[in-house]
KOLBAGU-543029 format. One record per residue (C-alpha): x, y, z; residue number from 1. Coordinates in Angstrom, 1 decimal. Example, Ala and Ser with C-alpha at 12.3 -4.5 7.8 and 13.67 -1.06 7.14 Angstrom:
BEGIN
<rec u="12.3" v="-4.5" w="7.8" torro="1"/>
<rec u="13.7" v="-1.1" w="7.1" torro="2"/>
// end
This chain:
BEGIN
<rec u="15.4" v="18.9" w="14.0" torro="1"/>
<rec u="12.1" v="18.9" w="13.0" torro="2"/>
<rec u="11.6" v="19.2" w="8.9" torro="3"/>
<rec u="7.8" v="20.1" w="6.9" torro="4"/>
<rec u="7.5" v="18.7" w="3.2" torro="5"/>
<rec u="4.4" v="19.7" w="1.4" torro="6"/>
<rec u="2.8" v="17.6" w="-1.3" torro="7"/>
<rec u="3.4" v="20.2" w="-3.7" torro="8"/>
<rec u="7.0" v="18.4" w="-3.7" torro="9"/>
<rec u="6.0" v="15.0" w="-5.6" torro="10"/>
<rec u="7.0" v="13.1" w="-8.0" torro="11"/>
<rec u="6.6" v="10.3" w="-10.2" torro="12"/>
<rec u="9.4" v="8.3" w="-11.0" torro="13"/>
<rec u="12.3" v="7.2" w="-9.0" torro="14"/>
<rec u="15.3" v="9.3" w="-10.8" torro="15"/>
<rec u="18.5" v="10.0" w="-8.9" torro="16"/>
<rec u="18.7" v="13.0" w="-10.9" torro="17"/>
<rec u="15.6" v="14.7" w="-9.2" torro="18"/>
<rec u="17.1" v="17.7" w="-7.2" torro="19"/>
<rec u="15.9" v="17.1" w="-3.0" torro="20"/>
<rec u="13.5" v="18.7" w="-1.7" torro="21"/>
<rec u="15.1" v="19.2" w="1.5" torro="22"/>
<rec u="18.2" v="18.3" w="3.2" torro="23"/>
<rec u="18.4" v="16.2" w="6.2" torro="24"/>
<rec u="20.7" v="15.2" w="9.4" torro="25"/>
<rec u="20.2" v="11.7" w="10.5" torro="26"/>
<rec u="18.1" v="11.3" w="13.9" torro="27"/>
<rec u="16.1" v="13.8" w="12.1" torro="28"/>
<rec u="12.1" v="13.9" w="12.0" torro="29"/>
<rec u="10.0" v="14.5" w="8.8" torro="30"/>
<rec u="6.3" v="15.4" w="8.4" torro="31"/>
<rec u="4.8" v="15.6" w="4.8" torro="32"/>
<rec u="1.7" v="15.1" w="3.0" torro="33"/>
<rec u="1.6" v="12.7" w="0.3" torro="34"/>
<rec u="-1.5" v="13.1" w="-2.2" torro="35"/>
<rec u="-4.2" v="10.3" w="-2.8" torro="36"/>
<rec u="-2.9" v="7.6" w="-5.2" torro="37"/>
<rec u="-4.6" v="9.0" w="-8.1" torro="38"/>
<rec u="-2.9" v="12.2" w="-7.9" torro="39"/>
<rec u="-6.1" v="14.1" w="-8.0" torro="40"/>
<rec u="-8.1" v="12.3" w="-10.9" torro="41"/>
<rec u="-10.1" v="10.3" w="-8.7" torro="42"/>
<rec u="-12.5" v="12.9" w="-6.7" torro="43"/>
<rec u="-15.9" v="12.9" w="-5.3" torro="44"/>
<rec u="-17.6" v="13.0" w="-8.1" torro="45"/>
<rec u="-15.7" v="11.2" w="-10.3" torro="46"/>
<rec u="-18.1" v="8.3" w="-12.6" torro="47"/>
<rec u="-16.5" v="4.7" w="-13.1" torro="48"/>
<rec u="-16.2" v="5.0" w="-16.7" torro="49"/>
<rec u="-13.8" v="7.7" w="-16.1" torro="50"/>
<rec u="-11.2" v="5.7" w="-15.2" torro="51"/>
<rec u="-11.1" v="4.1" w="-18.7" torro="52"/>
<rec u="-9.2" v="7.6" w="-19.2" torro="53"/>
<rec u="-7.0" v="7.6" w="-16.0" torro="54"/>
<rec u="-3.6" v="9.0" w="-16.6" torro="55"/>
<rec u="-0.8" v="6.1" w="-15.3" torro="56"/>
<rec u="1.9" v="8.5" w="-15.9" torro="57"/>
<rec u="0.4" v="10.4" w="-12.9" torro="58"/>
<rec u="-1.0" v="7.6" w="-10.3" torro="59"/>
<rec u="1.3" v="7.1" w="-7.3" torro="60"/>
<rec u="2.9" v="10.8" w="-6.7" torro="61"/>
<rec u="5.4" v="10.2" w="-3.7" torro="62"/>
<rec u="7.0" v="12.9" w="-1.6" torro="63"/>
<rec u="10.4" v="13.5" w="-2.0" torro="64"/>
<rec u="13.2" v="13.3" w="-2.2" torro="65"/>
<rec u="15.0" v="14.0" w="0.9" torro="66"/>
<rec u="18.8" v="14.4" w="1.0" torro="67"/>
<rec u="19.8" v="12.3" w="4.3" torro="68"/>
<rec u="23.6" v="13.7" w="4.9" torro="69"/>
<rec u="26.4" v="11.0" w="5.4" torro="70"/>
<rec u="24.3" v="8.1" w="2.8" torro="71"/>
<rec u="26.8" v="6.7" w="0.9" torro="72"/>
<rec u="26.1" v="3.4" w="-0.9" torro="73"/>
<rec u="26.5" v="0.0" w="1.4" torro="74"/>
<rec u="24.8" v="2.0" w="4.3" torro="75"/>
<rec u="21.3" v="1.8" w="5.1" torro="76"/>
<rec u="18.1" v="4.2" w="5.6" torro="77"/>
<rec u="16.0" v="3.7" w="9.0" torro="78"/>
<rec u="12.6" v="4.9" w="8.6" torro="79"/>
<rec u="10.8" v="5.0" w="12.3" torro="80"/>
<rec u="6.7" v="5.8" w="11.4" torro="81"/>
<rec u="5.5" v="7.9" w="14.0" torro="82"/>
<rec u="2.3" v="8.9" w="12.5" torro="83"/>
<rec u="-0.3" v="8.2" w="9.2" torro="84"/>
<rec u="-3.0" v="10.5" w="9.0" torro="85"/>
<rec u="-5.8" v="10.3" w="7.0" torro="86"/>
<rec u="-7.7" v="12.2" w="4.9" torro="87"/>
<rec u="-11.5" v="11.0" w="5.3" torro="88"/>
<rec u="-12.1" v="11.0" w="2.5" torro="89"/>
<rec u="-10.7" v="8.2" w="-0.6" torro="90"/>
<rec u="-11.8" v="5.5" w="-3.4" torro="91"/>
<rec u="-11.6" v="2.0" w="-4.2" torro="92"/>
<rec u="-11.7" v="1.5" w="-8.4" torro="93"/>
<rec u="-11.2" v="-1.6" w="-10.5" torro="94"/>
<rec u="-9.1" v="-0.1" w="-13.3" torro="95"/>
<rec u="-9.2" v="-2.3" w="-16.5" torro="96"/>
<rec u="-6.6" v="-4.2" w="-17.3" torro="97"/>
<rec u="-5.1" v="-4.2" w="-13.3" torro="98"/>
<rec u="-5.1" v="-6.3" w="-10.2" torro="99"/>
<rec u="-5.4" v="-9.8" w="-10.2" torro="100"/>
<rec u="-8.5" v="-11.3" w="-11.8" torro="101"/>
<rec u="-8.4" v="-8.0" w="-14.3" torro="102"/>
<rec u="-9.4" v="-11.2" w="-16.3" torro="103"/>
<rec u="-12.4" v="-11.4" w="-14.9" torro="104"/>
<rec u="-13.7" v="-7.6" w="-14.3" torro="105"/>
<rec u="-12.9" v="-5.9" w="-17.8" torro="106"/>
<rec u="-15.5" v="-3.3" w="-17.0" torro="107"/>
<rec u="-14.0" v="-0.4" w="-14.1" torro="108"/>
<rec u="-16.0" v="-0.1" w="-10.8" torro="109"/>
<rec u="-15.6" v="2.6" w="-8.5" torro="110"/>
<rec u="-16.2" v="3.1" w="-4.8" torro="111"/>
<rec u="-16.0" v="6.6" w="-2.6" torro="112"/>
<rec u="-15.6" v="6.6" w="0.9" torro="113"/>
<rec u="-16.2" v="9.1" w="3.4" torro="114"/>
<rec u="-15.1" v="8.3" w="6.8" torro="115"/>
<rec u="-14.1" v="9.2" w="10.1" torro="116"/>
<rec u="-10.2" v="9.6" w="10.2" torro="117"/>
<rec u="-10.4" v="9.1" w="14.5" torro="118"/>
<rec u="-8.6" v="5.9" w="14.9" torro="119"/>
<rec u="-10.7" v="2.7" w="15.4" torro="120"/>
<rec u="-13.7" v="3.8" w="13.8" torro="121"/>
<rec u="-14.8" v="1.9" w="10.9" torro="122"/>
<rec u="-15.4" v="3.1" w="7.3" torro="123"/>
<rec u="-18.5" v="2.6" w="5.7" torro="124"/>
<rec u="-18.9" v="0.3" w="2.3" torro="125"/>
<rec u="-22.6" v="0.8" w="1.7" torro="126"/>
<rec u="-25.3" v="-0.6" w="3.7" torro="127"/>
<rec u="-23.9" v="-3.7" w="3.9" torro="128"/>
<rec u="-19.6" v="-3.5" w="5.6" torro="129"/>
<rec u="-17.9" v="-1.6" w="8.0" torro="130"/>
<rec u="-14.1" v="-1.8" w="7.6" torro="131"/>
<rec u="-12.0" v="-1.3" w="10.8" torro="132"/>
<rec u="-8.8" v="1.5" w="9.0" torro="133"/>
<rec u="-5.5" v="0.7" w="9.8" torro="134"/>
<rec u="-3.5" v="3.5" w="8.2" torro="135"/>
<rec u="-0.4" v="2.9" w="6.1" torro="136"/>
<rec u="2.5" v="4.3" w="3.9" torro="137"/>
<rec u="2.1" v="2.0" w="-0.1" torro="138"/>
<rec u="6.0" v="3.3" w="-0.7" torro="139"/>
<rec u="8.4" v="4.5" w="0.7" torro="140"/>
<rec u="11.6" v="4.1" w="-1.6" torro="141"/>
<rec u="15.5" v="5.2" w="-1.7" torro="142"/>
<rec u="16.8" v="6.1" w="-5.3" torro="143"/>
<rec u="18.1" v="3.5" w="-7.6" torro="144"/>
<rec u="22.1" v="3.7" w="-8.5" torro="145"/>
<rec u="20.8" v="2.9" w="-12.1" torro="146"/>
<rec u="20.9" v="6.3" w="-13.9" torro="147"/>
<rec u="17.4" v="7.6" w="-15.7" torro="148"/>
<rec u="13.3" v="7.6" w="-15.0" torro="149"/>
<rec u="11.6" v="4.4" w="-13.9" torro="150"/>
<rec u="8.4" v="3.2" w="-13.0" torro="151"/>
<rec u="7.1" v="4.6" w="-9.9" torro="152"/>
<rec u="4.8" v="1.2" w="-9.1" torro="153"/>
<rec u="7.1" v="-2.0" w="-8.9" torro="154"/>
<rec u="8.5" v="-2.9" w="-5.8" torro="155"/>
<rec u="11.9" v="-2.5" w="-5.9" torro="156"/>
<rec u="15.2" v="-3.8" w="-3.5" torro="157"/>
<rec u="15.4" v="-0.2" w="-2.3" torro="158"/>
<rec u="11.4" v="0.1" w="-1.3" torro="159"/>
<rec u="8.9" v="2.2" w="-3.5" torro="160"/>
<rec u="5.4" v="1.0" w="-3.7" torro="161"/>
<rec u="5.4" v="-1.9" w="-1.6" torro="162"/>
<rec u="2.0" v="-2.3" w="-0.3" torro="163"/>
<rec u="2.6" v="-3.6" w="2.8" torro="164"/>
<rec u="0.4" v="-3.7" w="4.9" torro="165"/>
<rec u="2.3" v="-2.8" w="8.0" torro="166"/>
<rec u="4.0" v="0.2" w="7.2" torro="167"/>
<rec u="1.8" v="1.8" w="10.4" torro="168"/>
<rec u="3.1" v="3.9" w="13.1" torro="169"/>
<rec u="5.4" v="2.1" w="15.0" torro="170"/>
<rec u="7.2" v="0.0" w="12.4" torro="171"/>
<rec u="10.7" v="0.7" w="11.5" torro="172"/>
<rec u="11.9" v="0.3" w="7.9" torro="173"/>
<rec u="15.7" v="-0.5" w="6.6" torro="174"/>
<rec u="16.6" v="0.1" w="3.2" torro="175"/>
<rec u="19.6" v="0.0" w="1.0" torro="176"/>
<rec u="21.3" v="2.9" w="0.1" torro="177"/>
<rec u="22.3" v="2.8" w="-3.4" torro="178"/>
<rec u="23.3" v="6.8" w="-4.1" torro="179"/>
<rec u="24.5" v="9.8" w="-2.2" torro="180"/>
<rec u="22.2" v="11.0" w="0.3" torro="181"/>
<rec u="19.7" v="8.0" w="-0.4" torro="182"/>
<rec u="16.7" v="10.5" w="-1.9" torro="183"/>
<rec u="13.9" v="9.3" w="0.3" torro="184"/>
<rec u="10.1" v="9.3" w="-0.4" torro="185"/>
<rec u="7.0" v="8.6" w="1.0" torro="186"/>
<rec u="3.5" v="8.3" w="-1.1" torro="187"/>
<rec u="0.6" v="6.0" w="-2.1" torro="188"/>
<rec u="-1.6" v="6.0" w="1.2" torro="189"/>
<rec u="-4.3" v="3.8" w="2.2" torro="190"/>
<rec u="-6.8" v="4.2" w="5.3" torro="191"/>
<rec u="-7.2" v="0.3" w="5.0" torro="192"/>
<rec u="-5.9" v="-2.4" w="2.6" torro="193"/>
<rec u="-5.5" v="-6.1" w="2.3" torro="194"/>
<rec u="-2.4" v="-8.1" w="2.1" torro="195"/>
<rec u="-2.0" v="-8.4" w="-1.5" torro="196"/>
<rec u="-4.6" v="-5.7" w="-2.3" torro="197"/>
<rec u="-5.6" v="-8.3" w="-5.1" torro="198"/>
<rec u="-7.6" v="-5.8" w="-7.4" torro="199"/>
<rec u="-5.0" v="-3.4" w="-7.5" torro="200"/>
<rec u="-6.6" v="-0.5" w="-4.7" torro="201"/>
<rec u="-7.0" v="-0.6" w="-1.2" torro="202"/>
<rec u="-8.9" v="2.6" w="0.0" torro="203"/>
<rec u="-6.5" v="4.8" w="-1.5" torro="204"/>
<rec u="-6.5" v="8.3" w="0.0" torro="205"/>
<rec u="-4.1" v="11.0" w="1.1" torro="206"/>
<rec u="-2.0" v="11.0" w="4.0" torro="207"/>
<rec u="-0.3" v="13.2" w="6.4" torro="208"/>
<rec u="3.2" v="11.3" w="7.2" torro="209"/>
<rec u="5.5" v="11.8" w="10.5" torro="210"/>
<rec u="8.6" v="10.2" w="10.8" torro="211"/>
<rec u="12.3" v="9.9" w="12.4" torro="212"/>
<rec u="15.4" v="9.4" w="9.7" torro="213"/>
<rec u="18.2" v="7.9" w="11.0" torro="214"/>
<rec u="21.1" v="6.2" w="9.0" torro="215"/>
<rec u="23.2" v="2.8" w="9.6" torro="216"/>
<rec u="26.5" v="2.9" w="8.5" torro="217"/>
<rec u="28.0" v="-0.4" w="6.2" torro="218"/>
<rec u="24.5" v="-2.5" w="7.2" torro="219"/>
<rec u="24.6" v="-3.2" w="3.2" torro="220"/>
<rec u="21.4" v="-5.1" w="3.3" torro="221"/>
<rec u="20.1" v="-6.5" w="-0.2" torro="222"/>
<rec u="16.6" v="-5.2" w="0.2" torro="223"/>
<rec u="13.8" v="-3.9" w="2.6" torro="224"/>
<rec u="13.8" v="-5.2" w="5.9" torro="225"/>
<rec u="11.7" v="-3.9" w="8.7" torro="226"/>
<rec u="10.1" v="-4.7" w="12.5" torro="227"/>
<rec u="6.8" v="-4.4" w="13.8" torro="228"/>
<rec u="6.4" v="-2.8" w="17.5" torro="229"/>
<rec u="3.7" v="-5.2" w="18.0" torro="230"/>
<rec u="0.5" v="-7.1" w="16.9" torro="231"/>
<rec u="-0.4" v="-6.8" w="13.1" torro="232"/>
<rec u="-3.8" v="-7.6" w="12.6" torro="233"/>
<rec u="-5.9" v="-7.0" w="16.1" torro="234"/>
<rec u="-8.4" v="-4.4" w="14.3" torro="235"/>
<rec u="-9.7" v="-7.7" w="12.1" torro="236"/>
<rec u="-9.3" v="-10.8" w="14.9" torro="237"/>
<rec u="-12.5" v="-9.9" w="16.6" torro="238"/>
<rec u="-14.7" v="-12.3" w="14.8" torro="239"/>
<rec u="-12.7" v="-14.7" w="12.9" torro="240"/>
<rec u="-12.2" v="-15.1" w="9.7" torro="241"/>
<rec u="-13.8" v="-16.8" w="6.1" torro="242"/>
<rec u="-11.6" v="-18.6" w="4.4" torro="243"/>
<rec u="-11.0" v="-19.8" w="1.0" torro="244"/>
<rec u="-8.0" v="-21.8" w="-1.0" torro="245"/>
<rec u="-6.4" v="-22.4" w="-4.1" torro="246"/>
<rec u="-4.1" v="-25.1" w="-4.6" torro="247"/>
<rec u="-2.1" v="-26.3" w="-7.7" torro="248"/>
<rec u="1.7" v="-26.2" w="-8.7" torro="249"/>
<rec u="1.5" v="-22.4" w="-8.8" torro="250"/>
<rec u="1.3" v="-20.0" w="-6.4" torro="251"/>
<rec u="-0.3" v="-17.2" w="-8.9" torro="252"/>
<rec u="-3.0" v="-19.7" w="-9.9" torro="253"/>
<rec u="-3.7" v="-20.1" w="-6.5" torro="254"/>
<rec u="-4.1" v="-16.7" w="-5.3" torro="255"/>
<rec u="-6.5" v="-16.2" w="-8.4" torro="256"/>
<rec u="-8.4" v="-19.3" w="-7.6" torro="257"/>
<rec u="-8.4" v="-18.5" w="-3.6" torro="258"/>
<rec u="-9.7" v="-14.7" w="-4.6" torro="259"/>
<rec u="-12.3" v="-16.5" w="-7.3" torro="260"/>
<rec u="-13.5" v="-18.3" w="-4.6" torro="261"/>
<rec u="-13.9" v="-15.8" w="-2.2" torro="262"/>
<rec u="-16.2" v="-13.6" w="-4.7" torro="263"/>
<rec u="-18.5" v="-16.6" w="-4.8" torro="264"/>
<rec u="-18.6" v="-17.2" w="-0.5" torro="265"/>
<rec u="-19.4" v="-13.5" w="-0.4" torro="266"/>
<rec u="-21.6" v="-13.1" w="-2.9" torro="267"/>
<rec u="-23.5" v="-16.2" w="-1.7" torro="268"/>
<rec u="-23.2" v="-15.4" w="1.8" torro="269"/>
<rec u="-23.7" v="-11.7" w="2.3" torro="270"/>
<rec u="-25.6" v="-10.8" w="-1.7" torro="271"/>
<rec u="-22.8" v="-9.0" w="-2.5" torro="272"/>
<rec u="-21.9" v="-8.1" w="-6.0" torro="273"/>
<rec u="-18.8" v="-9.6" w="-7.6" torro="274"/>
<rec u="-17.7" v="-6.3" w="-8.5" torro="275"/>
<rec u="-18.0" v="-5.0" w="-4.5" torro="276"/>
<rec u="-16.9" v="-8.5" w="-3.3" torro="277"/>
<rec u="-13.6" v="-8.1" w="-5.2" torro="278"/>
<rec u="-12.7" v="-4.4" w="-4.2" torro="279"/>
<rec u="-13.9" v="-5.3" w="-0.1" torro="280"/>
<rec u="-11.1" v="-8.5" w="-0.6" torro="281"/>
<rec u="-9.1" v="-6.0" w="-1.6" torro="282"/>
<rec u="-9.3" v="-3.5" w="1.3" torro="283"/>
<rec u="-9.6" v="-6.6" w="4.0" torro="284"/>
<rec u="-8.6" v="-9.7" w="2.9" torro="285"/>
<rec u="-5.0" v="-11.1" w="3.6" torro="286"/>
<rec u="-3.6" v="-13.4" w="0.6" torro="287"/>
<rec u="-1.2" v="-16.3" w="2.7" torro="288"/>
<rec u="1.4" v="-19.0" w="1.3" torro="289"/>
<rec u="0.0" v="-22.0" w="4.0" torro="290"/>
<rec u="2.4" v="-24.7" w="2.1" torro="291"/>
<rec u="4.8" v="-24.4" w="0.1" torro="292"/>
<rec u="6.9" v="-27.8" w="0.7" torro="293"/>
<rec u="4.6" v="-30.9" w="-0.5" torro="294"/>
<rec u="4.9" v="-30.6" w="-3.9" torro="295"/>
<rec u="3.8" v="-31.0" w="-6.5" torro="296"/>
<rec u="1.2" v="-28.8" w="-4.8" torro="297"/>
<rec u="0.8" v="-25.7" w="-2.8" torro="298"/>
<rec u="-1.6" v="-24.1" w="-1.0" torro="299"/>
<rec u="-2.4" v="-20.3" w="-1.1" torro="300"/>
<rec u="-5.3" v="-19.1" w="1.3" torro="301"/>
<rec u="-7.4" v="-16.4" w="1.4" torro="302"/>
<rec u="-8.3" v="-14.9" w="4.9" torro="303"/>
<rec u="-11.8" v="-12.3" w="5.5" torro="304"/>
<rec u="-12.6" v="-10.9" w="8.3" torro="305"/>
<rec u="-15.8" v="-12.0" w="9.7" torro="306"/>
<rec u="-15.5" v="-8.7" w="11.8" torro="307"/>
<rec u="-16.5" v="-6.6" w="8.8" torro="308"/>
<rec u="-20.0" v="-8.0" w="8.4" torro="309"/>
<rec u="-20.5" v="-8.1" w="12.2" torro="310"/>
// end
């Protein structure tokens, strides 16, 4: 059976309390709309220094919650992505005080894009980047068994906002099932994002979402687990990649140096600006572990693709 979910049914925090939405058999198939990440205070129009007065208690609206009949705790949720659709139109931002080198970029920045939604056409940063879109799904999350309200944007052992990257059509997602009917939801969509998304955005936009629910009895997995149908990063191979490191006895350090770095090769490379450096890393650039085993020492790496500039 075939199910619609408007985004008028969102929410903002992951409460087992929240009535469903909708009520579901498993095998069946979903379609929704989940709003842009902002929830509507990002338009358009909307100035950088506006987002010195965005409202946290209403970024990351998800879709939800859907009732899958026969969830019982120790089972687990298969979510089979048929579809992400979007928009054509979303934003970039560096929001003071987030992402990873909020250290280093106190003052916000803000980037609108309109692009083509056709699959493999590029969007537009400026003049001086085209970024090939690869769709995605930032959360999709089960309810907690802990009673109460909490925070819609860590990652959890039952999903929510994971930002990863490959949560594309074709990928099947496992999560455990911690409450009756598991309470499913589906938000925070990106046309293209970064592994990592290091300053806190990808290019966040809204999404229409189609996908099968099915349910595995007694799988009692301890968190998210999923399979790709295929290759992962083909829309960025093309030309290779730049690459910068950081390397020291902690992994953290290292992504903020290997990001640091990055800024500087673009900026020296291409003129870009730190500010527009750091949100293009952030939409593109895949943060990897590439040692984690000769210590005292690892290595964390940040890949760009070349494919952007070319």
């Amino acid at each position: 059976m075939n199910h619609t979910i408007h985004g008028k049914h969102h929410h903002w925090r992951w409460d087992n309390a929240l009535p469903p939405v909708v009520r579901i058999a498993p095998g069946d198939r979903v379609e929704l709309e989940a709003l842009d990440p902002g929830g509507g205070q990002i338009e358009p129009r909307t100035e950088a220094d506006e987002l010195e007065r965005l409202d946290f208690a209403r970024v990351n609206p998800v879709t939800g919650p859907i009732f899958i009949d026969g969830a019982e705790p120790g089972d687990a949720v298969r979510v089979k992505l048929e579809a992400v659709v979007p928009s054509g139109w979303g934003w970039t931002a560096l929001i003071p005080g987030f992402g990873l080198l909020a250290m280093d970029f106190p003052e916000p920045a803000l980037h609108s894009w309109s692009y083509d939604p056709t699959p493999g056409r590029p969007a537009h940063f400026g003049k001086l980047a085209r970024v090939p879109l690869k769709p995605m799904v930032g959360s999709i999350g089960l309810a907690l068994g802990k009673p109460g309200a909490h925070d819609i944007l860590p990652p959890r052992h039952v999903g929510g906002t994971m930002d990863i990257r490959d949560m594309n059509p074709g990928t099947e997602l496992y999560l455990p099932v911690e409450v009756p009917g598991g309470l499913l939801s589906f938000g925070d969509g990106h046309a293209a994002q970064g592994e990592g998304e290091v300053c806190g955005t990808g290019l966040e936009t809204a999404i229409r979402v189609a996908a099968r629910i099915d349910l595995v009895k007694g799988l009692r997995l301890e968190g998210p687990e999923f399979t790709t149908d295929g290759p992962v990063q083909r829309h960025l191979d093309g030309k290779g990649y730049y690459v910068t490191t950081g390397i020291g006895p902690s992994l953290m350090q290292g992504a903020v140096d290997a990001v640091r770095r990055m800024i500087d090769l673009l900026a020296r490379r291409h003129g870009l600006r730190p500010e527009d450096a750091y949100m293009l890393c952030s939409v593109c650039a895949d943060l990897r572990i590439s040692e984690i085993v000769d210590r005292p020492n690892w290595i964390v790496a940040l890949y760009f693709p070349r494919i952007v500039f070319e």
